[in-house]
C-alpha positions, 0 to 999 in steps of 0.5 A: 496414581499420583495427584499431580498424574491426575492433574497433568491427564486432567489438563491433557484432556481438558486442552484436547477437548477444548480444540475439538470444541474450536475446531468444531466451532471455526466455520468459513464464511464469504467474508474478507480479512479486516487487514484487507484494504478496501476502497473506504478504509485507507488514505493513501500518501505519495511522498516526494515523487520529485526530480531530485530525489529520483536522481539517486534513486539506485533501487529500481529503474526511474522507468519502472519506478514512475510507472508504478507509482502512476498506476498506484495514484490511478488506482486511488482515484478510481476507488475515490481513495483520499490521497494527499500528496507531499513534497519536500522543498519543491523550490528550493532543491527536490523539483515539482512532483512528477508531471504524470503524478499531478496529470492524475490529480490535477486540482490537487496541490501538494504539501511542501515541506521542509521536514524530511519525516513527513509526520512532524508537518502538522498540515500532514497530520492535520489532513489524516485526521481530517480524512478519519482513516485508521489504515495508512499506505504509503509510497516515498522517496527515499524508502529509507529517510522519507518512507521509514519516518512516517511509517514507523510514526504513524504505527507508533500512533496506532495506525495500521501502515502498508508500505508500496514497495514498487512505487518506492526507492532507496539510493541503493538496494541494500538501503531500500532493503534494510529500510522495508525490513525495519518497517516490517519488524515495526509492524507495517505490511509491504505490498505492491502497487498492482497487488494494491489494486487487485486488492481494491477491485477484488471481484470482477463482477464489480463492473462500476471500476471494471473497464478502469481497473482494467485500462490501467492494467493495460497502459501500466501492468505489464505483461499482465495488461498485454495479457488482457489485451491479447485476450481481449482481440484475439477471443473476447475474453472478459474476466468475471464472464 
């Protein structure tokens, strides 16, 4: 037998008994991903939910859209999620931020401004470092223009960024598409505005944010939220019982 035959058997076993060793060792535990989102990991940014930027929104429907994006924002705040909220020339073109927006955060004035590329405004930059969070989520319109800036630059800077593509629009599909796909090879994760909130409630033994939680399933969910009422009426069922 030749040395490198012993050598290449030695290796073979060597690399089989090292998995057998991992193996043995991997042990599940109740613990939750680190990339999970939890109420007191992230910030959340709402970006140029306004008028204009809606009219050329092609994505998705405006109906839709403004649903999600409202249930998004509830969500935050039943988590006490910071959530700093930005338009862009709100006077001079775009429009105020969508009135059920501010009806959540109603003390809460956004930041306007003139860059389309929410992280060159040092008041926005200024505000994450403020609030310490390393995770990002972020819903904008257009998905293309002011959702990939902001994304793309704030993983540069090493934070971990998920995008709401449901609470989001691009002025076609084929742009809300691209611009997700981009993200994504950058390294950002994209989620929905409901998976945002199951995520955030996870247990539903958690009965602090329980009857919340719910209720906005209920007013924004869909068939989910009619599932919840129908059980509710029709047998009592409460979920986590």
């Amino acid at each position: 037998m030749t040395f490198f035959t012993k050598l290449t058997r030695f290796a073979t076993v060597l690399a089989a008994t090292l998995a057998l060793s991992t193996g043995a060792m991997a042990q599940a535990k109740p613990v939750p991903a680190k990339s999970m989102l939890a109420p007191d990991n992230h910030t959340l940014i709402l970006i140029d939910h306004q008028p204009q930027m809606a009219f050329a929104t092609k994505s998705i429907e405006i109906v839709e859209l403004r649903n999600n994006v409202t249930g998004l924002a509830k969500a935050a705040k039943a988590f006490n999620v910071p959530t700093i909220l930005t338009t862009v020339a709100e006077k001079s073109f775009s429009g105020p931020m969508f009135p059920e927006l501010k009806a959540v955060f109603p003390d809460q004035k956004p930041i306007d401004r003139t860059t389309m590329n929410t992280w060159e405004d040092k008041r926005i930059t200024d505000e994450v470092n403020k609030i310490g969070k390393k995770k990002i989520v972020i819903a904008a319109l257009w998905t293309e223009v002011c959702g990939v800036g902001p994304v793309l630059s704030a993983i540069e800077q090493g934070y971990e960024v998920y995008f709401v593509t449901d609470a989001s629009g691009g002025v076609s599909l084929d742009a809300h598409n691209m611009a997700v796909q981009r993200m994504v090879q950058a390294g950002a994760h994209p989620i929905t505005w409901l998976q945002y909130m199951l995520e955030l409630q996870r247990d539903w033994a958690r009965g602090e944010t329980y009857n919340v939680v719910t209720g906005i399933a209920k007013e924004h969910g869909g068939g989910y939220g009619l599932g919840i009422i129908y059980a509710k009426e029709m047998f009592g069922a409460q979920e986590g019982h």
